[in-house]
N, CA, C and O atoms as a DFTB+ gen file, in Angstrom:
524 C
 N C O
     1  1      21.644      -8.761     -12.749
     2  2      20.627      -8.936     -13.758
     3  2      20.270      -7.548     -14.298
     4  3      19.634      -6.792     -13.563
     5  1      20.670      -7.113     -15.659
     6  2      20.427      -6.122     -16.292
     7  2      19.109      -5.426     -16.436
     8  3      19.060      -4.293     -15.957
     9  1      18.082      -5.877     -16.984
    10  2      16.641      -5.633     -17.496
    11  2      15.652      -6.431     -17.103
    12  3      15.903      -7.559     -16.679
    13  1      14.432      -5.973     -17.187
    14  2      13.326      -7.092     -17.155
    15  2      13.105      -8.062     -17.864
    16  3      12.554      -9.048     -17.372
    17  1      13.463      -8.033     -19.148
    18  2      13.488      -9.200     -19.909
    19  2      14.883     -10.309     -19.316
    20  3      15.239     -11.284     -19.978
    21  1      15.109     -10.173     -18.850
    22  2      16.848     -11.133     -18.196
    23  2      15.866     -11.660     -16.949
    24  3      16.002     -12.778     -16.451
    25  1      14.981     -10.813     -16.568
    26  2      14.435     -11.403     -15.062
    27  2      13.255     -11.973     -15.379
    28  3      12.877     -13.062     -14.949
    29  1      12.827     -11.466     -15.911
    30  2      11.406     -12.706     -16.613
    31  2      12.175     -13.648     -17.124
    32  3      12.151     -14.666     -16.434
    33  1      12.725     -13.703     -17.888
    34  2      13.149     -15.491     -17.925
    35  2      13.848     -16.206     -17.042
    36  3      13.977     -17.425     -17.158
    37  1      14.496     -15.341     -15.828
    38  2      15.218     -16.022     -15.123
    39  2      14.231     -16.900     -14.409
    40  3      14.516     -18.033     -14.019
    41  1      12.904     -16.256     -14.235
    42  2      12.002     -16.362     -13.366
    43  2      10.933     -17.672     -13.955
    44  3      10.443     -18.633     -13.361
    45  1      10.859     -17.318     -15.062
    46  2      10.520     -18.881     -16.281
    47  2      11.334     -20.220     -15.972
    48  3      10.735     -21.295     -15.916
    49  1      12.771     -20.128     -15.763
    50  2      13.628     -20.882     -15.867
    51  2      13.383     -21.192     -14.435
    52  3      12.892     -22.320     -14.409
    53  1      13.473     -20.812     -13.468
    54  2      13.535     -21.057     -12.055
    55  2      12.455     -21.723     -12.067
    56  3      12.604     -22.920     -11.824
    57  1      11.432     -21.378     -12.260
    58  2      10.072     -22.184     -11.819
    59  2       9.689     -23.478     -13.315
    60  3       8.706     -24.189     -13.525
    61  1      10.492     -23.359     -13.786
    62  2      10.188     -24.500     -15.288
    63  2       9.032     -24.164     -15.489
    64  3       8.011     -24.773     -15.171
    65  1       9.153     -23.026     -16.109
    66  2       7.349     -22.727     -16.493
    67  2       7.826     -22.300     -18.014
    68  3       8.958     -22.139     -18.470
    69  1       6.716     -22.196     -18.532
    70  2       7.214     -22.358     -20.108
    71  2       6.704     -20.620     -20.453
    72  3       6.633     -19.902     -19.456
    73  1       6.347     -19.945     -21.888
    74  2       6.039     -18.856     -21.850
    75  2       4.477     -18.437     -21.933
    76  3       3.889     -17.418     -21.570
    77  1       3.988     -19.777     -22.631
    78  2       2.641     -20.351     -22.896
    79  2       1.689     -20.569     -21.356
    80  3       0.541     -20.211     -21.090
    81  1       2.685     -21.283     -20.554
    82  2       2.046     -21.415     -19.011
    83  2       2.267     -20.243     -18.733
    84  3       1.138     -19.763     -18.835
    85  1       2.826     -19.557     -18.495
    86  2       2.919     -18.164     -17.965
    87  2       1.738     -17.386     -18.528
    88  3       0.995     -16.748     -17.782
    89  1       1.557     -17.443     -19.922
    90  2       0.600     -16.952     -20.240
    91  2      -0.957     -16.755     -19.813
    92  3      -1.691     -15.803     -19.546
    93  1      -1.089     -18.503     -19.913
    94  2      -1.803     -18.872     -19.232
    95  2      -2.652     -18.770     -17.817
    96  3      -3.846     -18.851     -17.529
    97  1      -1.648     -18.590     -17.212
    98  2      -1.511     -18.699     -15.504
    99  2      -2.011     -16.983     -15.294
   100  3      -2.792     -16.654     -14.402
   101  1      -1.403     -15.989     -16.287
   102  2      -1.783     -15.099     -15.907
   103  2      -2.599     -14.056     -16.632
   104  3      -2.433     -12.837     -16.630
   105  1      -3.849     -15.040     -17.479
   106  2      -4.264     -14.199     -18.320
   107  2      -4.130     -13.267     -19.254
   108  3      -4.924     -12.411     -19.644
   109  1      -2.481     -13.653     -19.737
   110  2      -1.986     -12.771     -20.433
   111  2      -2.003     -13.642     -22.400
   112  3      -2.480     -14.776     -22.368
   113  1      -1.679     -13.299     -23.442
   114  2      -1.469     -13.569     -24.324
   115  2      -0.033     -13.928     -24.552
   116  3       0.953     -13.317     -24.140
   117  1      -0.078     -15.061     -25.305
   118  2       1.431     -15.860     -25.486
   119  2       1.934     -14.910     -26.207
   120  3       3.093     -14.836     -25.801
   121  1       1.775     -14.032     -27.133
   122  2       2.352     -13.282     -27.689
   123  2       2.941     -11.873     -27.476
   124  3       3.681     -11.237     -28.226
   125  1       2.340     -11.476     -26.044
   126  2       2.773     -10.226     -25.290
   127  2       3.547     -10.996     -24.282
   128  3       4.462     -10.298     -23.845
   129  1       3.505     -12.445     -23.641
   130  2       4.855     -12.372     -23.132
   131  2       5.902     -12.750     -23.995
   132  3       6.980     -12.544     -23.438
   133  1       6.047     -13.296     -25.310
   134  2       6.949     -13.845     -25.747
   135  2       7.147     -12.079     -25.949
   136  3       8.289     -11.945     -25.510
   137  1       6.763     -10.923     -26.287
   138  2       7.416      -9.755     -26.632
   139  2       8.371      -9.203     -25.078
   140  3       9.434      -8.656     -24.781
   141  1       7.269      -9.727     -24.496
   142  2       8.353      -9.200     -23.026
   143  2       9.686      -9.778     -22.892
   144  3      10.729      -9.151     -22.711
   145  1       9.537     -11.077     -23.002
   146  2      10.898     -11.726     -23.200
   147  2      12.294     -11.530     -24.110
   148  3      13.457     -11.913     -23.984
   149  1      11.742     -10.927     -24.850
   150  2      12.631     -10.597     -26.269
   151  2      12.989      -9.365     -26.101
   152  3      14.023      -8.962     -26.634
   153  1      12.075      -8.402     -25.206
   154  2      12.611      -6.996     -25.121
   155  2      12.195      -5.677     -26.033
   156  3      12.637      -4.529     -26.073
   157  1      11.229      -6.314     -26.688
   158  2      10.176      -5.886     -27.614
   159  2       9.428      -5.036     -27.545
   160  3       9.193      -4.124     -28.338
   161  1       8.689      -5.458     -25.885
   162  2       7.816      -4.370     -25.287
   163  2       8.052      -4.307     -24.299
   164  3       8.771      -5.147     -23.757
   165  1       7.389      -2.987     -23.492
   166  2       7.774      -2.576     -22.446
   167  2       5.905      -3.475     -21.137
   168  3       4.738      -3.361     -21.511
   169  1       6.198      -3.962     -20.234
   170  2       4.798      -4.167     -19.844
   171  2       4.166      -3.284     -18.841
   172  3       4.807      -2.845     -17.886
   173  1       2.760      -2.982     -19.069
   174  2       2.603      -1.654     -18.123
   175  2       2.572      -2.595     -16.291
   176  3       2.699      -3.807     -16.112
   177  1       2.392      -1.652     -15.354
   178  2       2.289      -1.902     -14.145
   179  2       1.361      -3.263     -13.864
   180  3       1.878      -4.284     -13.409
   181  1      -0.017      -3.179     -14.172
   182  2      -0.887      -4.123     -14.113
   183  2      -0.673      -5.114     -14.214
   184  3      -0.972      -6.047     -13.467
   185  1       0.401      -5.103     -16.026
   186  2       0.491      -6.610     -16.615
   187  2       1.556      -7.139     -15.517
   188  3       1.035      -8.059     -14.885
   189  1       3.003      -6.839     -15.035
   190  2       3.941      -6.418     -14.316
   191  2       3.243      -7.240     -12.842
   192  3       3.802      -8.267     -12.458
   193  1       2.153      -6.772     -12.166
   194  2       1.418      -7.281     -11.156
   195  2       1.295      -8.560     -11.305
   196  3       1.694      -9.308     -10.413
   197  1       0.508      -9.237     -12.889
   198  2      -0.051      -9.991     -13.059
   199  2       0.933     -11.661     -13.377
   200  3       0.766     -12.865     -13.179
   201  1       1.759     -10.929     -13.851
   202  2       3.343     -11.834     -14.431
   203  2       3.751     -12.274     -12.865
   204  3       4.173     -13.405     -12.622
   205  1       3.577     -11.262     -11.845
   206  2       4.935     -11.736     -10.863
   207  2       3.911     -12.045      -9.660
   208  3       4.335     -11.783      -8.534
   209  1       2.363     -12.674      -9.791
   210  2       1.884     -13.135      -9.133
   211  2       1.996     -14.649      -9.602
   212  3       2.284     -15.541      -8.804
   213  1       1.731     -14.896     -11.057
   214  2       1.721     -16.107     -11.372
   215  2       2.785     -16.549     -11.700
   216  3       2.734     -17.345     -12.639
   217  1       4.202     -16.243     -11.090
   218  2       4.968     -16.452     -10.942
   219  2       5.582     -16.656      -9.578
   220  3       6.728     -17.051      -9.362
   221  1       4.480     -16.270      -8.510
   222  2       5.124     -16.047      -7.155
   223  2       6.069     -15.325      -6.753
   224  3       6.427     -15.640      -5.618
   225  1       6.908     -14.068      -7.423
   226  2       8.221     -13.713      -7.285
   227  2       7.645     -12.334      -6.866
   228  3       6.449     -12.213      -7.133
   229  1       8.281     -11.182      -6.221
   230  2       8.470      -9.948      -5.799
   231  2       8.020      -9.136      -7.048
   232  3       8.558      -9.147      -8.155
   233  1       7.101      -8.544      -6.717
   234  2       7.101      -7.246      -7.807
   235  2       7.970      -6.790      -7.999
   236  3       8.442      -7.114      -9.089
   237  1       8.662      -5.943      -7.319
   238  2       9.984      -5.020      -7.117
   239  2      10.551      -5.277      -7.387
   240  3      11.090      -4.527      -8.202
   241  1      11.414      -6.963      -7.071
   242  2      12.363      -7.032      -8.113
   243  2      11.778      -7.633      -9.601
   244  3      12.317      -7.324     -10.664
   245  1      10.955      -8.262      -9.542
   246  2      10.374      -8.322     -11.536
   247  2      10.772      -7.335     -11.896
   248  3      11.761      -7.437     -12.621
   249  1      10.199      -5.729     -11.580
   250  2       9.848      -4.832     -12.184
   251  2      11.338      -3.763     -11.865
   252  3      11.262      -2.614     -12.301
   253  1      12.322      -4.076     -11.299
   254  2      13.223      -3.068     -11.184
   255  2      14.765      -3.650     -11.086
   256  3      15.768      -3.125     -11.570
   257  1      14.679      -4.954     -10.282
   258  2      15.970      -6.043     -10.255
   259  2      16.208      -5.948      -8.568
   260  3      16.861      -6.766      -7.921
   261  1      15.323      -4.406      -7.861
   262  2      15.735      -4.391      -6.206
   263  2      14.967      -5.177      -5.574
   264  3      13.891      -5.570      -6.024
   265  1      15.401      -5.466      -4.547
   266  2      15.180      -6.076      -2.979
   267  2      15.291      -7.900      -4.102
   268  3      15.809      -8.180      -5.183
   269  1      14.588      -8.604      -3.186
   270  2      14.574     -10.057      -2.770
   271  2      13.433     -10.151      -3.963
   272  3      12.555      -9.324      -4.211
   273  1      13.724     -11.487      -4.670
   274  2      12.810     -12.522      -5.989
   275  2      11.728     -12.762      -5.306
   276  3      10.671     -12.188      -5.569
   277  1      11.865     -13.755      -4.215
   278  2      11.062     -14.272      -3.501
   279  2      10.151     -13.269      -2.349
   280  3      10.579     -12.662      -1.368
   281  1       8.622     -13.373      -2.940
   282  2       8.008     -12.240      -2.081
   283  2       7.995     -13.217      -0.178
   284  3       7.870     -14.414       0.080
   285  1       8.183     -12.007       0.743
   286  2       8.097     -12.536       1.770
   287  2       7.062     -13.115       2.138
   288  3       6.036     -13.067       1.459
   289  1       7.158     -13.895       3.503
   290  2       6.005     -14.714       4.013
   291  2       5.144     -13.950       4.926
   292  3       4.031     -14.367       5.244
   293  1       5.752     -12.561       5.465
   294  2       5.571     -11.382       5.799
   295  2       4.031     -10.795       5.642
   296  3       3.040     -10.779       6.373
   297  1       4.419     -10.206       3.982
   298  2       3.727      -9.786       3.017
   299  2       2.384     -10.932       2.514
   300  3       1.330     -10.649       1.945
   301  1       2.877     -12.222       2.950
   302  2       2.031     -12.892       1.942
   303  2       0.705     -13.110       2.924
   304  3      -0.479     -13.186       2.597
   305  1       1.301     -13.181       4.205
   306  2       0.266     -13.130       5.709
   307  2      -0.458     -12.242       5.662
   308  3      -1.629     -12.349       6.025
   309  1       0.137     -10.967       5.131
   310  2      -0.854      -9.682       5.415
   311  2      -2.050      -9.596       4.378
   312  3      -3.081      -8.954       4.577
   313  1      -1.720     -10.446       3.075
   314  2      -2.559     -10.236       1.741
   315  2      -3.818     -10.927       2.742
   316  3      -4.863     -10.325       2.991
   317  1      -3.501     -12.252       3.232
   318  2      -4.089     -13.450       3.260
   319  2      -5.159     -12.797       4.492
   320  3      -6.331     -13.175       4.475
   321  1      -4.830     -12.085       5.253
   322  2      -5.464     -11.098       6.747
   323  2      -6.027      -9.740       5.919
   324  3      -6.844      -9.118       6.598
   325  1      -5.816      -9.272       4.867
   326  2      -7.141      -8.331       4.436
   327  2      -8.041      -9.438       3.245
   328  3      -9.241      -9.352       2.985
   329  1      -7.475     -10.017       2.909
   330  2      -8.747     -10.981       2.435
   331  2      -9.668     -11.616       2.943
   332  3     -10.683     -11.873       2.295
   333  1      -9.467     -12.076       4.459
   334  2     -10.545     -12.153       5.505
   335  2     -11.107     -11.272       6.113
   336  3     -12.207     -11.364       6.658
   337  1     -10.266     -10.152       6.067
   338  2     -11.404      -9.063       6.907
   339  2     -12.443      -8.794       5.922
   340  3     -13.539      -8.700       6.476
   341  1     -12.497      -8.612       4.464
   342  2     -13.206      -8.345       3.566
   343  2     -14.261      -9.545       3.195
   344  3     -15.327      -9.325       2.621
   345  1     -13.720     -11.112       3.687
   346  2     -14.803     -11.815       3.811
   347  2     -15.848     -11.838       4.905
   348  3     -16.882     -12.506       4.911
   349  1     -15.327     -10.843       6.007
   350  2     -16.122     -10.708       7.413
   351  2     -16.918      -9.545       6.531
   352  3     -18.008      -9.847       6.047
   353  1     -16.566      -8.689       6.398
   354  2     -17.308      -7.291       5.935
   355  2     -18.270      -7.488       4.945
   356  3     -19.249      -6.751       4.825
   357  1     -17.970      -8.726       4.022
   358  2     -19.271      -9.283       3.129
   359  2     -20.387     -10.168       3.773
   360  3     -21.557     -10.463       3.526
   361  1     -19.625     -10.390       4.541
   362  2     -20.719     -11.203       5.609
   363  2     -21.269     -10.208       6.158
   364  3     -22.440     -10.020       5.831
   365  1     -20.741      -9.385       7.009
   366  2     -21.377      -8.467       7.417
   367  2     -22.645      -7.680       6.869
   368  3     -23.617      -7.310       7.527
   369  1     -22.392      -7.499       5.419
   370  2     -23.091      -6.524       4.645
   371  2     -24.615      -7.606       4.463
   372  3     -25.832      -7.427       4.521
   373  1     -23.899      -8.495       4.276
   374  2     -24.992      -9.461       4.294
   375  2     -26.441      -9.553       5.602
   376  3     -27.655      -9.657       5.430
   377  1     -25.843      -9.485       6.507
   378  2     -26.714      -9.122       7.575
   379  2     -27.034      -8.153       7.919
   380  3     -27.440      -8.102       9.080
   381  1     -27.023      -7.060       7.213
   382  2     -27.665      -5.954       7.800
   383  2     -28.970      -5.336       7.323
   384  3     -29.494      -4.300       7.733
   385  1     -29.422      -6.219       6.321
   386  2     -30.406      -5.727       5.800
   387  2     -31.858      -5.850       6.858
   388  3     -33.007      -5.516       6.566
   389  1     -31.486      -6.286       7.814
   390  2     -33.293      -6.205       8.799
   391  2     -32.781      -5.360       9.632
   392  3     -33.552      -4.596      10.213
   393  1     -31.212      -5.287       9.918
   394  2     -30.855      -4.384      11.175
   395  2     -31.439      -2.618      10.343
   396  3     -32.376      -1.909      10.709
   397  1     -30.674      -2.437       9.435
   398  2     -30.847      -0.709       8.944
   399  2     -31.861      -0.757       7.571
   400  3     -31.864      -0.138       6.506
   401  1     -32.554      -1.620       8.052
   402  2     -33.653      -1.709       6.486
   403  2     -33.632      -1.234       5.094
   404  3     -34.390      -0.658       4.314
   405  1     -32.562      -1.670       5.111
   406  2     -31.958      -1.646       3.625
   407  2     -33.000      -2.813       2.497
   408  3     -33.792      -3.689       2.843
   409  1     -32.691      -2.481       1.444
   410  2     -33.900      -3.736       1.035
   411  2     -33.099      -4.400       0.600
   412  3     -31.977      -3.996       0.906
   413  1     -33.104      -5.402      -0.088
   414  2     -32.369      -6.682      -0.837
   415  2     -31.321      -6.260      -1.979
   416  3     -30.219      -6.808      -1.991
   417  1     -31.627      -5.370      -2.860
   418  2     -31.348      -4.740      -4.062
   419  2     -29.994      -4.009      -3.397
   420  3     -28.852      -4.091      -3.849
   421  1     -30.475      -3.179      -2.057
   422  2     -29.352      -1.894      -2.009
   423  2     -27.956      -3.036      -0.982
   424  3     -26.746      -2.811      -0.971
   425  1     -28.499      -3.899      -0.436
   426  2     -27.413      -5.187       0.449
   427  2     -26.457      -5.637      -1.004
   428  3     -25.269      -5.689      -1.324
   429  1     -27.790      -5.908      -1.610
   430  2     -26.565      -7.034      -3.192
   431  2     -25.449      -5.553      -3.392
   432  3     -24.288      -5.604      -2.987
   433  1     -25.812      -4.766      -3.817
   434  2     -24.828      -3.356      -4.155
   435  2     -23.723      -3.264      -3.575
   436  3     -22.634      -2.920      -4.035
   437  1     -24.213      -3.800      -1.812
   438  2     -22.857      -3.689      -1.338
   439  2     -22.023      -4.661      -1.053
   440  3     -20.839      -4.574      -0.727
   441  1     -22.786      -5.737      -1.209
   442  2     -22.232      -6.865      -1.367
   443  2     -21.553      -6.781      -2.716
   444  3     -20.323      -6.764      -2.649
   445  1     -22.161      -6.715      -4.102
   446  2     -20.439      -5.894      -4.961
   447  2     -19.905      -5.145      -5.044
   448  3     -18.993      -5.176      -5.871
   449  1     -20.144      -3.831      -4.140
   450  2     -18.837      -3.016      -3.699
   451  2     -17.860      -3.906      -3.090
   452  3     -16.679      -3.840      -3.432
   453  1     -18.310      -4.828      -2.114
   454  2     -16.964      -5.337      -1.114
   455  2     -16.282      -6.586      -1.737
   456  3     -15.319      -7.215      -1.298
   457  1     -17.256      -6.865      -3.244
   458  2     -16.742      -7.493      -4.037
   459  2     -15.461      -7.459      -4.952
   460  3     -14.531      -8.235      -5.173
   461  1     -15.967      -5.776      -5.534
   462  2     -14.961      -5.231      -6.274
   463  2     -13.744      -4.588      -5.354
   464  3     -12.595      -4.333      -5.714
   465  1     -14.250      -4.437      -4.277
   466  2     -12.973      -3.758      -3.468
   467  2     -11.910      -5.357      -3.386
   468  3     -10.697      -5.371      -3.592
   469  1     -12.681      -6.463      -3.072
   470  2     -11.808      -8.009      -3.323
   471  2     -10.878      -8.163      -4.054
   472  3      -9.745      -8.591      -3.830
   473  1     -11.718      -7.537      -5.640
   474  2     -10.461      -7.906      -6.642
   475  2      -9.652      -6.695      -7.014
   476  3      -8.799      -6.862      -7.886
   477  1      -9.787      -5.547      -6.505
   478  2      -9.096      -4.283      -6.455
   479  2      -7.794      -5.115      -5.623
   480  3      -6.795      -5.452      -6.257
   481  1      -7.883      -5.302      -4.646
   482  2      -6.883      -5.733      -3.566
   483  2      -5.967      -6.986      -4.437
   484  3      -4.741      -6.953      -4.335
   485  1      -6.447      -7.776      -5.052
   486  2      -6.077      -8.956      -5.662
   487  2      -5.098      -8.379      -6.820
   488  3      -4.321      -9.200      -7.308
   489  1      -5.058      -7.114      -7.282
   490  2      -4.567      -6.411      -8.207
   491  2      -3.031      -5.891      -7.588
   492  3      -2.009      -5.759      -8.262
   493  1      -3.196      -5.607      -5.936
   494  2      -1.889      -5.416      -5.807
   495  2      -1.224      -5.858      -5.260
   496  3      -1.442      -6.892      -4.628
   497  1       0.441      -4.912      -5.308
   498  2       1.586      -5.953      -5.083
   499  2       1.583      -6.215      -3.564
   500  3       1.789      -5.419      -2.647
   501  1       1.316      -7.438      -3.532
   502  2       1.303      -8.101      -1.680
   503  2       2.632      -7.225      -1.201
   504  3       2.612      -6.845      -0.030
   505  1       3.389      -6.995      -1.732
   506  2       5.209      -6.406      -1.250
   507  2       4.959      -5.161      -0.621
   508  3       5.541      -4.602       0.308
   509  1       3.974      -4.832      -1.312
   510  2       3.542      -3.052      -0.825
   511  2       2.760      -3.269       0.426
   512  3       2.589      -2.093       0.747
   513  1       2.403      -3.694       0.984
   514  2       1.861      -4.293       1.687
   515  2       2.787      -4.101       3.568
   516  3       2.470      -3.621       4.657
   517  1       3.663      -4.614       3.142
   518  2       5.202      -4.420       4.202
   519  2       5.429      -3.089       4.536
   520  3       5.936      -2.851       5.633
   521  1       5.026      -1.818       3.481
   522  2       5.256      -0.921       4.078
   523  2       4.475      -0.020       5.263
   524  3       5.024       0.968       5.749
């Protein structure tokens, strides 16, 4: 498989997903993937993340043609094991406000720090993850 545009559609075709669902699925605009497809544009890293989650397939190979399509079950365990530790740690944050007298205001804060650290994590490639 030559390019990314050959592997994004292979990856359309494999899963019978159309370019519109893809779109869809990954918050992207029908019209920046139909450019990806065509070879039109280049997609940055993020979008790249975002394509080959809602697609289920390997970053690495979306984005380069190396290793394995299919992200491991490996990788997908480990996403699934820091997404609970970060639901313990929001819990956590949650209770500490009588232990270190924090007031209500400065708990919520960190309750969306460990929020945004959630979807920081949700941003990357589970594959990286293995290393």
């Amino acid at each position: 498989m030559s390019g990314f545009p050959e592997r994004l559609i292979k990856a359309l075709t494999d899963k019978q997903m159309t370019q519109g669902a893809l779109a869809e699925a990954s918050g992207m605009s029908a019209t920046v993937i139909s450019q990806y497809c065509c070879g039109k544009s280049d997609p940055t890293r993020a979008s790249l993340i975002k394509i080959a989650k809602a697609l289920n397939v390997n970053f690495l190979w979306l984005a380069t043609g190396e290793g394995e399509k299919s992200p491991s079950k490996a990788a997908k365990g480990k996403a699934r094991s820091v997404e609970q530790r970060l639901n313990r740690i929001e819990k956590l944050l949650g209770g500490m406000e009588s232990m270190l007298s924090f007031t209500s205001n400065q708990i919520e804060s960190l309750q969306d720090v460990a929020r945004m650290i959630r979807e920081e994590l949700k941003e990357i490639d589970i594959d990286t993850l293995n290393e």
